[in-house]
C-alpha positions in Angstrom: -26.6 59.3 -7.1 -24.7 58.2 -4.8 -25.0 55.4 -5.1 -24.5 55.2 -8.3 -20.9 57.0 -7.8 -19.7 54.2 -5.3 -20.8 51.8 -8.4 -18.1 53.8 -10.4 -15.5 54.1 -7.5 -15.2 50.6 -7.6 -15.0 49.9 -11.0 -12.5 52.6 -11.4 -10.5 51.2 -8.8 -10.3 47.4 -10.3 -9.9 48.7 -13.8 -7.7 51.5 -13.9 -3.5 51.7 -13.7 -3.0 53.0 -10.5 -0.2 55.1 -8.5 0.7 56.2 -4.7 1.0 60.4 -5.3 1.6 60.5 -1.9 3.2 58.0 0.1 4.3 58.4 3.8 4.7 62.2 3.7 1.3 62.5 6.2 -1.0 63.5 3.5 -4.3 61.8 2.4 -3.7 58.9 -0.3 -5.3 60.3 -3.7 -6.0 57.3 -6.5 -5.5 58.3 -9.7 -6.7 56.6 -12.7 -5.3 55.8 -16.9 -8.1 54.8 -19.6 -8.8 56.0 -22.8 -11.9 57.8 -24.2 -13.5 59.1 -26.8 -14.5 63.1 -27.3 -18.0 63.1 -27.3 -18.8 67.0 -26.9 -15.9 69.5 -28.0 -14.9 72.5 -26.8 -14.4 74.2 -23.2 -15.9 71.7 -21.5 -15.1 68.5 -23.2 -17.0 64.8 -22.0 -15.1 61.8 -22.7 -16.8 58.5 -23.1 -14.1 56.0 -21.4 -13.9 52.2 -23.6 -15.5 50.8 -20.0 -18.7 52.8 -20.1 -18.1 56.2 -18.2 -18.5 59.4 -19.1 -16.2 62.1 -17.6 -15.7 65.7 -17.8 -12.6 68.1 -16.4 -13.7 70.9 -13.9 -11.3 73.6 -15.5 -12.2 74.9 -18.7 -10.2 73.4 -21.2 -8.4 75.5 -24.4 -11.3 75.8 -26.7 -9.6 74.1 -29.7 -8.0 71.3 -28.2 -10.6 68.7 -28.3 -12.9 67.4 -31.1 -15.7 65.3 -31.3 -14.5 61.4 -32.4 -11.0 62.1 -31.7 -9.5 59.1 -28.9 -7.3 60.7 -25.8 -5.3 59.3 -23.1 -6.7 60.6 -20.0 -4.5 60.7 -16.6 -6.4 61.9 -13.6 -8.4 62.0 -10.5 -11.7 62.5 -9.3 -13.1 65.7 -8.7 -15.9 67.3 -6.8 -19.0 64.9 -6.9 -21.0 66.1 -4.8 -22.9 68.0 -7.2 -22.6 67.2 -10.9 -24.0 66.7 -14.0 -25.9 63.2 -13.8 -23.9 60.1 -15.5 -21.0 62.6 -16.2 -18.3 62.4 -13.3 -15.9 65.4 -12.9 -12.1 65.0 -13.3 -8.9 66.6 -12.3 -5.9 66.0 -14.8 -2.5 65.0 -14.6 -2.1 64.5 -18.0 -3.7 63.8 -21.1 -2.3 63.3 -24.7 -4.2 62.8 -28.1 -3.7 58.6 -29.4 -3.5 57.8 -32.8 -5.5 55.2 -34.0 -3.9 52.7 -36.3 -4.2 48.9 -37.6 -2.3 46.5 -36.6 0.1 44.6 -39.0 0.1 41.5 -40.1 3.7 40.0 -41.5 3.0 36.6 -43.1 4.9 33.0 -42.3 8.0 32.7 -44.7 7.8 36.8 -45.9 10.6 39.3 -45.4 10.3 41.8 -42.3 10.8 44.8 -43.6 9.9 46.7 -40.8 12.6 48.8 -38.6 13.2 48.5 -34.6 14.2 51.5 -32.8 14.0 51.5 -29.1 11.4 53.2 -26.9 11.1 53.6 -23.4 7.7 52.2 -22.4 5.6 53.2 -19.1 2.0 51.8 -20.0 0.5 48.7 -21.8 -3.0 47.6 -21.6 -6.9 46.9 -23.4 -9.5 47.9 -23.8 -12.7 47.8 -25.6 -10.8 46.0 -29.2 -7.8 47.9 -28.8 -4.4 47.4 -27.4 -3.1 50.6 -25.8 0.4 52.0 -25.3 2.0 55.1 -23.8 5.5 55.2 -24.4 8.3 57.8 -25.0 9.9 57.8 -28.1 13.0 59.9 -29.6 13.5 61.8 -32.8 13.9 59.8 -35.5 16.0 60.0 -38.4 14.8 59.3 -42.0 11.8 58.0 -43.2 9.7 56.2 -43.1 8.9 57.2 -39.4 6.0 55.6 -38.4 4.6 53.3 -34.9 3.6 49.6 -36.0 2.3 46.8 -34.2 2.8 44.0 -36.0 1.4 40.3 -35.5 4.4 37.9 -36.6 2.6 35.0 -37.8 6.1 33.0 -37.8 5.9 32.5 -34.2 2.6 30.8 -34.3 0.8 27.2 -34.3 -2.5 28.1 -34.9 -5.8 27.3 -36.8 -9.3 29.1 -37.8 -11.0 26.9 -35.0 -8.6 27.8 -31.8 -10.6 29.4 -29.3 -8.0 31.0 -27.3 -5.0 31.5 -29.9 -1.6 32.2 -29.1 -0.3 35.6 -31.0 3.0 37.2 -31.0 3.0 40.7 -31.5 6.0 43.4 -31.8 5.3 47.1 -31.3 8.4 48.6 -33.8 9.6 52.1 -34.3 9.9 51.5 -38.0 12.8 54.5 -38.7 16.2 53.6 -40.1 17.7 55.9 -37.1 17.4 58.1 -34.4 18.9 61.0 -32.1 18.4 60.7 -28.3 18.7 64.6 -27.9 14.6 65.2 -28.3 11.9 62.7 -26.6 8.1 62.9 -27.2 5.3 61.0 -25.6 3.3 58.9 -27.8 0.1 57.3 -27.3 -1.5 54.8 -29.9 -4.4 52.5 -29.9 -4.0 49.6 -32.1 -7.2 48.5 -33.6 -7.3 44.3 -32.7 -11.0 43.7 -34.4 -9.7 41.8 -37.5 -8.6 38.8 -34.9 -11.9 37.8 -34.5 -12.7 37.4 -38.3 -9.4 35.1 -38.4 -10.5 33.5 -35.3 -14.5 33.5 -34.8 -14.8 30.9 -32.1 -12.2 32.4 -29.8 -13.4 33.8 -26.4 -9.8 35.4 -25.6 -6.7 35.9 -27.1 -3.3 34.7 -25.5 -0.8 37.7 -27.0 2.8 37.6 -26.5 4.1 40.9 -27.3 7.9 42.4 -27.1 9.2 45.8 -28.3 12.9 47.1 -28.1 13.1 48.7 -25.0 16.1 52.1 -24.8 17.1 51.3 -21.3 16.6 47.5 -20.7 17.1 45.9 -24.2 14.3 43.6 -25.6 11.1 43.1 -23.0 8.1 41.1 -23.6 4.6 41.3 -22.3 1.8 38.3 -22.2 -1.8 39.2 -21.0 -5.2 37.7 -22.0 -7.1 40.1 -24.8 -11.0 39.7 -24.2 -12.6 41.8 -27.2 -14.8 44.5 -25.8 -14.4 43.1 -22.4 -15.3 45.5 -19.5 -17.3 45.7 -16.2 -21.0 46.9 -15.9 -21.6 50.1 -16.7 -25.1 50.4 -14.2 -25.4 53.2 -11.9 
């Protein structure tokens, strides 16, 4: 098993978002780790099945109604105790975790009216995995409806045909609300469903994506990263 648990180690360590907890203050460096999974067993003792593979579980005992089978979580934490656990199921400490919503993406046609809003959010992660494209972001109240989270592919921006096999996409992540109050923040966490490119592309390997959203504190900010579908490292231990 150990063996086994060095295999995830270092997968963990070149896959995951990472921060310094403790950084010159004498104490031992802690990594801590962001990915997404999937409830597998409910209750207490919940397992998640991370999009790269793994299967963890918290050490605590977990509110008994707070996780259901299917549902998709954003999971914030750090290794626990594995010196003795329950084989292919690591053990985990949280520093946060938050239920994602699970949506489709958008698609707004060349020459058609966007009719969808753009209220700022303040973002603080952006990444994929297995065929979706993650976000964790703070968002504030908004004001009227609709009052919905889109991501939206804006298919003016692009030059691109059936046979490209690695397209360049534009995407915009928009709060679609006509206004909001910055007096109340939440954190939001979505998972925006990116199968259907490879219908409208089925000889590309990876996707080039360009994406921007409206940022509160620094105005419009854009992102490009390379989108491999259901791209992730070897799950053998």
């Amino acid at each position: 098993m150990k063996k086994g648990f060095s295999v995830l180690v270092t997968a963990l360590l070149m896959l995951a978002f990472s921060s310094c907890l403790n950084v010159n203050d004498g104490t031992d460096y802690v990594q801590d780790y962001v990915f997404m999974g999937t409830v597998t067993t409910g209750g207490v003792n919940p397992v998640f099945l991370l999009d790269e593979g793994y299967s963890v579980t918290p050490e605590a005992a977990m509110p008994a109604d707070t996780f259901t089978v299917g549902e998709r979580y954003y999971l914030h934490f750090i290794l626990g105790d594995t010196t003795n656990h329950t084989p292919g199921i690591y053990p985990i400490k949280f520093y946060r975790y938050g239920k994602a919503e699970i949506k489709s993406m958008i698609e707004l046609p060349k020459d058609s009216t966007d009719r969808w809003k753009d209220q700022p959010v303040s973002m603080a992660n952006i990444w994929y995995s297995s065929h979706y494209c993650n976000f964790f972001f703070i968002s504030f109240a908004g004001i009227g409806s609709p009052n919905t989270f889109e991501l939206i592919r804006i298919k003016d921006n692009e030059s691109t045909t059936p046979t490209d096999t690695v397209p360049k996409l534009y995407f915009e992540l928009r709060h679609n609300v006509p206004g909001y109050s910055s007096a109340y923040s939440y954190f939001r966490f979505y998972s925006f469903d990116l199968s259907s490119l490879q219908t409208d592309f089925p000889n590309a390997v990876k996707f080039n994506i360009h994406l921007k959203w409206n940022d509160y504190t620094y105005g419009t900010q854009t992102y490009t990263r390379i989108y491999i579908p259901n791209w992730h490292f070897a799950t053998a231990f």
